[in-house]
TORMI-598469 format. One record per residue: x, y, z of N, C-alpha, C, O, CB in turn. Coordinates in Angstrom, 2 decimals. Glycine has a CB too. Example, Ala and Ser with C-alpha at 12.3 -4.5 7.8 and 13.67 -1.06 7.14 Angstrom:
residues 2
ZADREN       n.x       n.y       n.z      ca.x      ca.y      ca.z       c.x       c.y       c.z       o.x       o.y       o.z      cb.x      cb.y      cb.z
ZADREN     13.19     -5.69      7.80     12.30     -4.50      7.80     13.20     -3.30      7.80     14.24     -3.32      8.46     11.31     -4.47      9.05
ZADREN     12.85     -2.25      7.08     13.67     -1.06      7.14     12.90      0.03      7.87     13.41      1.14      8.04     14.08     -0.60      5.72
This chain:
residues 105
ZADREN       n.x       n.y       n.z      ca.x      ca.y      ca.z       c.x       c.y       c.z       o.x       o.y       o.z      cb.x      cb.y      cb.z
ZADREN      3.83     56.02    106.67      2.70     56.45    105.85      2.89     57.90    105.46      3.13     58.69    106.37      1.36     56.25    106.60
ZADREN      2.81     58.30    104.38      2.58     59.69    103.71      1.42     60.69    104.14      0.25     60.30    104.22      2.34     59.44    102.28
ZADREN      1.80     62.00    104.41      1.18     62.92    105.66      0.63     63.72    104.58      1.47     63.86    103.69      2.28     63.81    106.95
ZADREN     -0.48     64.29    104.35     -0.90     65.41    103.33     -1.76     66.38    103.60     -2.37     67.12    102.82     -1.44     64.95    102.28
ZADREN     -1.78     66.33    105.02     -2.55     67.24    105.74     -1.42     68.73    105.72     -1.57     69.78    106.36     -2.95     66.48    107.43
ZADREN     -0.69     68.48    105.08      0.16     69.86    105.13      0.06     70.99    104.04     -0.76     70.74    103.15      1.61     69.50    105.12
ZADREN      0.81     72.28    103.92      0.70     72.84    101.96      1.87     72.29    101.74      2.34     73.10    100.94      0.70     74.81    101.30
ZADREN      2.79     71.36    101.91      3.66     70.80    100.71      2.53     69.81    100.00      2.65     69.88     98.78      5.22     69.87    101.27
ZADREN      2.13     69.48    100.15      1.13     69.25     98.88      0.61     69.40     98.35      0.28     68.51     97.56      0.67     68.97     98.61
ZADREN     -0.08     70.94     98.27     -0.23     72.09     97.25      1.01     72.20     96.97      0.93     73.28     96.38     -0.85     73.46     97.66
ZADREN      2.07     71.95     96.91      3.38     72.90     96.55      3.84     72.04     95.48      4.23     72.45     94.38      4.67     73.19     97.85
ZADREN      3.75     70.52     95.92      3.72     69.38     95.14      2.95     69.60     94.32      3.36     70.30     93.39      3.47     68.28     95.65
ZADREN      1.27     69.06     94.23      0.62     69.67     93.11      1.02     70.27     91.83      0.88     69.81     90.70      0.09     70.42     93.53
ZADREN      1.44     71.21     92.14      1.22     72.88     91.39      2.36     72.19     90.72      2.17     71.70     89.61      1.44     74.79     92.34
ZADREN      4.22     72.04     91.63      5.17     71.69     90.90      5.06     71.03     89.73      5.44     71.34     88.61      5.81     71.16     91.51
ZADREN      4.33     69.76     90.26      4.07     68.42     89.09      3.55     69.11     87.96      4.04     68.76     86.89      2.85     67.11     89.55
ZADREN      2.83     69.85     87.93      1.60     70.69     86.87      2.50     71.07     85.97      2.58     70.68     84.80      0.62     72.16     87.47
ZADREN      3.60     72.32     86.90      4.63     72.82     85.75      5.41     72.69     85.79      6.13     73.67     85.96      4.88     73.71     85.39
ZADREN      5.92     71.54     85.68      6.75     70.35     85.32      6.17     69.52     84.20      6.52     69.74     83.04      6.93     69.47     86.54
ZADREN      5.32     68.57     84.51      4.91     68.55     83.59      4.13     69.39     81.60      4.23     69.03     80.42      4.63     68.14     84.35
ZADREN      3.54     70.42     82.23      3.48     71.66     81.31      4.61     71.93     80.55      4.71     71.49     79.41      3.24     72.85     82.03
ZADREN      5.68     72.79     81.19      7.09     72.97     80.58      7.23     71.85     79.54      7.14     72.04     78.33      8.32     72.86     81.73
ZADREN      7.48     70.64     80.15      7.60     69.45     79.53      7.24     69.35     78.15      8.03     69.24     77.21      6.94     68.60     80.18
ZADREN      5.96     69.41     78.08      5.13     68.98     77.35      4.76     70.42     76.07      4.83     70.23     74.85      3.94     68.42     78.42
ZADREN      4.54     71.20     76.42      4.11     72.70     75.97      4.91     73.30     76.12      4.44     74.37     75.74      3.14     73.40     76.47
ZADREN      6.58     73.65     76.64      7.14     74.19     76.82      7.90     75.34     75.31      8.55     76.39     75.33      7.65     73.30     77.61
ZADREN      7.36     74.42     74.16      7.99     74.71     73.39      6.97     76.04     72.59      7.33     76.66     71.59      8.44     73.41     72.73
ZADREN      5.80     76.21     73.26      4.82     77.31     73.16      5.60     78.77     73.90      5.12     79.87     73.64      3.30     76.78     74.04
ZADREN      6.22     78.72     74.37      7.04     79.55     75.29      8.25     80.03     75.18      8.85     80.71     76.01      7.16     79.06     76.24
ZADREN      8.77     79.52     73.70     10.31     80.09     73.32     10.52     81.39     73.41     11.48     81.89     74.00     10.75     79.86     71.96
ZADREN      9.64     81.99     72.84     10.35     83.19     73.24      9.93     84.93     74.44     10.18     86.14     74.54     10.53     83.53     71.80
ZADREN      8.85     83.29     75.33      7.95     84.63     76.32      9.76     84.72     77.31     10.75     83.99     77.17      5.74     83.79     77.81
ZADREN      9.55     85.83     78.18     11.15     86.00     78.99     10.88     85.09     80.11      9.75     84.77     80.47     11.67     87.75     79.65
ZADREN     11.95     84.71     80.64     12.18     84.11     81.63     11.48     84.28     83.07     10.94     83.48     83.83     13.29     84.27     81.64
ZADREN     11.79     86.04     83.13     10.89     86.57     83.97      9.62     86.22     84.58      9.30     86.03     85.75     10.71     87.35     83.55
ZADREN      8.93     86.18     83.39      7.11     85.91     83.05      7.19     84.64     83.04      6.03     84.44     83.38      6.27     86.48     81.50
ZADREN      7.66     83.51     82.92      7.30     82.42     82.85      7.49     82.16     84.41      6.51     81.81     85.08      8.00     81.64     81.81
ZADREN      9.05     82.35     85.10      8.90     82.73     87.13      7.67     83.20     87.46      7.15     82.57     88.37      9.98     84.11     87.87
ZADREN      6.92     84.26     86.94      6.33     84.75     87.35      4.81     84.29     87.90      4.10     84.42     88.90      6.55     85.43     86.70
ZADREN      4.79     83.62     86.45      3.67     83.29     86.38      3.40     81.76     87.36      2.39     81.36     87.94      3.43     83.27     84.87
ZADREN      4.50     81.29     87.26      4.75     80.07     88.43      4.53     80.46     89.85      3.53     79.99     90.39      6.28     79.53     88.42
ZADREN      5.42     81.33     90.63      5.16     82.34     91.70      3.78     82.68     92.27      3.42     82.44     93.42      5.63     83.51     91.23
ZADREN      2.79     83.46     90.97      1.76     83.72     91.08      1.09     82.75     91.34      0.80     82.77     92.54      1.43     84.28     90.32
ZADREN      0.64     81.77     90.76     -0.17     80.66     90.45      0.17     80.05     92.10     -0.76     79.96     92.91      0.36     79.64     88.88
ZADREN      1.60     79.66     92.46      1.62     78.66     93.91      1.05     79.24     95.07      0.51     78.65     96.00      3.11     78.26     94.43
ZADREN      1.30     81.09     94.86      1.30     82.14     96.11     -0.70     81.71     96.02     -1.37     81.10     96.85      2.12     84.43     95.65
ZADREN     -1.04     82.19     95.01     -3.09     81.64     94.61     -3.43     80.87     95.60     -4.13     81.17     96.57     -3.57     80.48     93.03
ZADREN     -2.71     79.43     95.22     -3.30     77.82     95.20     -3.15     78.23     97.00     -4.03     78.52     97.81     -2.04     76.06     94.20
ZADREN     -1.44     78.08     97.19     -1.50     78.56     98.86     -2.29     79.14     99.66     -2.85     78.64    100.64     -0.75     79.27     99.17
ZADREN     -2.40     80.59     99.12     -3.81     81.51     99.98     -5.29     81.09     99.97     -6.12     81.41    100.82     -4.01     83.01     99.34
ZADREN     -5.56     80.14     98.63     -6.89     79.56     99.23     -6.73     78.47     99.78     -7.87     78.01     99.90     -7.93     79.34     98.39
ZADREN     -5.80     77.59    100.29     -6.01     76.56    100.49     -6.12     77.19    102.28     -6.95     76.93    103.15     -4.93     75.44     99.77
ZADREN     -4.86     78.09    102.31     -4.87     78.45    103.92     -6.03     78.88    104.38     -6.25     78.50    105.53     -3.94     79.52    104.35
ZADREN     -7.25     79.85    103.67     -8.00     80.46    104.31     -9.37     79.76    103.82    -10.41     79.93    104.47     -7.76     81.91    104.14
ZADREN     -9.33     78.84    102.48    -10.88     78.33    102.50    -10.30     77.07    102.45    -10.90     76.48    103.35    -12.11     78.75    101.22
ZADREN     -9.55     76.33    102.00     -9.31     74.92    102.09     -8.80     74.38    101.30     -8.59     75.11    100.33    -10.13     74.27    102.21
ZADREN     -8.33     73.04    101.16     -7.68     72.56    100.18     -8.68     72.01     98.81     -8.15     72.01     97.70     -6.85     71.50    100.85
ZADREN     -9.78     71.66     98.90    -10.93     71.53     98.37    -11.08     72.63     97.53    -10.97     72.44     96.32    -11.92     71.37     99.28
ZADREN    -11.31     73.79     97.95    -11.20     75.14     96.89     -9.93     75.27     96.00     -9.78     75.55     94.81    -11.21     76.56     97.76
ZADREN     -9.02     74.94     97.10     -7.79     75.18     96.16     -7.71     74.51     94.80     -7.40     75.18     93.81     -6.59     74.74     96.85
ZADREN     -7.99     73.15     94.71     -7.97     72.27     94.44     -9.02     72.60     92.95     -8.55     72.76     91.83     -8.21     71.41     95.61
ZADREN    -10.52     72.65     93.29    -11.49     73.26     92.36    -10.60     74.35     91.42    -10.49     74.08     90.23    -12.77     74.03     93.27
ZADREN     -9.84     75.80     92.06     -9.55     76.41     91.65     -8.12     76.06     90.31     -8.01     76.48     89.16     -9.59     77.05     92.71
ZADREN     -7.30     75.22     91.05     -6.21     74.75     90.40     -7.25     73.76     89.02     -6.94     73.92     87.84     -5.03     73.75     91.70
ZADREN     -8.04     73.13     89.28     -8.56     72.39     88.10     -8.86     73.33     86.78     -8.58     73.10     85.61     -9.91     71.66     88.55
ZADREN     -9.64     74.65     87.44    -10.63     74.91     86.97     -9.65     76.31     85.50     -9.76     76.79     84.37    -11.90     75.41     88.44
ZADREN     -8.66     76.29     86.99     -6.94     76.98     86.10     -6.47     76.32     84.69     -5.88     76.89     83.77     -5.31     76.56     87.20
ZADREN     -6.87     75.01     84.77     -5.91     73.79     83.74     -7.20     74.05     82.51     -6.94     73.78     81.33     -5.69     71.49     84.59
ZADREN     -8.24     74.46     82.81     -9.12     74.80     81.43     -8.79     75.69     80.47     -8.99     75.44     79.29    -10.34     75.26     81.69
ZADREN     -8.39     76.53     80.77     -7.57     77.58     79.90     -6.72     77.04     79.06     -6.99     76.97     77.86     -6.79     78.50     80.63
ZADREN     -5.61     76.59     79.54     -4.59     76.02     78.45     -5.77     74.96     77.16     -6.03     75.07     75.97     -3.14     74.76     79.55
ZADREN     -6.23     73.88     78.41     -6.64     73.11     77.62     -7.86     73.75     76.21     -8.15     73.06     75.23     -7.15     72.11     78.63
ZADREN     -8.16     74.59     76.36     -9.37     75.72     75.74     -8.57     76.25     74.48     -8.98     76.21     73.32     -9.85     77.24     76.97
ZADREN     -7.33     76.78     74.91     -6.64     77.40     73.31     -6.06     76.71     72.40     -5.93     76.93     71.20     -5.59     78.30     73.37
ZADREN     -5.48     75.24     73.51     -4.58     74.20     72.55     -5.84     73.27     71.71     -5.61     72.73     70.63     -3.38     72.96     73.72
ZADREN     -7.24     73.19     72.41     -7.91     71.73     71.79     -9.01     72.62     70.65     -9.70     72.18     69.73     -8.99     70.46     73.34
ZADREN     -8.84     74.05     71.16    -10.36     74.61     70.60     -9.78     75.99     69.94     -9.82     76.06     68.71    -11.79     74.95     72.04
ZADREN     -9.38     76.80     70.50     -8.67     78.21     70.08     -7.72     78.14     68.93     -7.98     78.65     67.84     -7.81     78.80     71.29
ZADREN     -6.64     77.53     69.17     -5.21     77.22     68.17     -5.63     76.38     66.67     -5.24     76.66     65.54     -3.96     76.00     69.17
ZADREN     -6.39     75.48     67.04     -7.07     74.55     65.93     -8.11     75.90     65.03     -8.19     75.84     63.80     -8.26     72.97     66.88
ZADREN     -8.55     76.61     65.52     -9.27     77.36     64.84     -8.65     78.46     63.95     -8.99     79.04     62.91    -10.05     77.80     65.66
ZADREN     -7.80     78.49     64.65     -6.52     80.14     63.65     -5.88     79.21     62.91     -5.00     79.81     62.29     -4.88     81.40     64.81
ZADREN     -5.86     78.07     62.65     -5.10     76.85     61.61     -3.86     76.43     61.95     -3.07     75.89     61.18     -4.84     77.29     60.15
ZADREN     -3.62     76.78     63.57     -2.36     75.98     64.15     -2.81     74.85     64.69     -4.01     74.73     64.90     -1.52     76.68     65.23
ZADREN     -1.80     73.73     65.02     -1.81     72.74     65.53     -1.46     72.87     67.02     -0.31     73.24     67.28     -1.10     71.99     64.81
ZADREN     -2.22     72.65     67.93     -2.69     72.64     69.23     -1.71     71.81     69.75     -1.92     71.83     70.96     -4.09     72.19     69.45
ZADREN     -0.82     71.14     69.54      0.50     70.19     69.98      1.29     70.49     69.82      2.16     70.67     70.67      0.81     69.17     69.65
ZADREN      1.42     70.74     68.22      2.74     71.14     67.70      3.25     72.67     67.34      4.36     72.86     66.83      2.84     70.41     66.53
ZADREN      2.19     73.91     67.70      2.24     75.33     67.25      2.73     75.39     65.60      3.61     76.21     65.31      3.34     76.19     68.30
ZADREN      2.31     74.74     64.80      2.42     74.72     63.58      1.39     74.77     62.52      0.42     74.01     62.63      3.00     73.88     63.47
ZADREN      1.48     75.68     61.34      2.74     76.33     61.23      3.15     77.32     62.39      2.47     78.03     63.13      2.73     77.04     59.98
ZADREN      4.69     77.08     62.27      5.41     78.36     63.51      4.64     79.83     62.56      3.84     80.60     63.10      7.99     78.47     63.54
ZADREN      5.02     79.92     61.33      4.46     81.15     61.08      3.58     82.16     61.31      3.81     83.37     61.25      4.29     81.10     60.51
ZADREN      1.95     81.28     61.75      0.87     81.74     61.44      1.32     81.91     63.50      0.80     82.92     63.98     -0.58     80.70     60.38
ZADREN      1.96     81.24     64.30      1.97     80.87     65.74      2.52     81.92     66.21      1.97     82.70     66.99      2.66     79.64     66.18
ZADREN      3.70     82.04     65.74      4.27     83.53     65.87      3.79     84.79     65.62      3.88     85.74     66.40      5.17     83.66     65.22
ZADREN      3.24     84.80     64.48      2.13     85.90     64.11      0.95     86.29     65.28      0.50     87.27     65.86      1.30     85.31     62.77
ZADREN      0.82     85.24     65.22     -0.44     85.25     66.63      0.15     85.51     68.28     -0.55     85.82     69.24     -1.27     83.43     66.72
ZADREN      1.14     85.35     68.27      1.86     85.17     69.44      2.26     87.18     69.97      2.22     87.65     71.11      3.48     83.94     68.94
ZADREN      2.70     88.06     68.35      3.33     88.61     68.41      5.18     88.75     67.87      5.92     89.73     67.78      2.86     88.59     69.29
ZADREN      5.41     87.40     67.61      6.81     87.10     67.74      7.46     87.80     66.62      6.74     88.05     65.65      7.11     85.58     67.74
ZADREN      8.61     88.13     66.59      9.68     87.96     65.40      9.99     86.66     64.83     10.96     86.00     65.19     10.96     88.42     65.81
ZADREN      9.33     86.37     64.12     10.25     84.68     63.80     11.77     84.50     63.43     12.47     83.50     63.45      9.62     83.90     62.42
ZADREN     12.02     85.76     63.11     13.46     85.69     63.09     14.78     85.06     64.30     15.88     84.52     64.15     13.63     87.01     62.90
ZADREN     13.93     85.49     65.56     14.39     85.53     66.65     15.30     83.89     67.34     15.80     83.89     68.47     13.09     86.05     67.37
């Protein structure tokens, strides 16, 4: 039987998340650095970990949900409003513009 009383399953969690994310949205991210995208992975597991150790997995858990609103907030509601497409970052033009980017790049 499968044990989940442990944090590899926060660790799991989180992985699946950005794994899946990358996956899926990854292509929102061409040209943030490598760095910041570690980083931001790092940050986010070190989070989920420290609340789960000191208030529970239940918080963690709330907290990790409540994390996944954001994305979902710029791609279904934010991006659609500046006249990009929330799936596809298109046009790249107006995405890049907004992003900061060189589109040249």
């Amino acid at each position: 039987m499968w044990m989940t009383d442990s944090l590899w399953f926060e660790v799991a969690v989180v992985n699946i998340i950005f794994a899946v994310g990358n996956i899926l949205f990854g292509h929102f991210e061409v040209h943030t650095s490598k760095i910041k995208r570690i980083g931001k992975y790092i940050i986010t597991l070190f989070l989920i970990l420290s609340i789960s150790i000191y208030f529970g997995r239940t918080y963690s858990m709330i907290v990790l949900g409540t994390m996944l609103l954001a994305p979902l907030y710029i791609h279904l509601i934010y991006l659609p409003g500046k006249g990009i497409n929330g799936w596809t970052a298109e046009p790249k033009d107006k995405y890049y513009e907004l992003r900061g980017w060189n589109k040249k790049k």
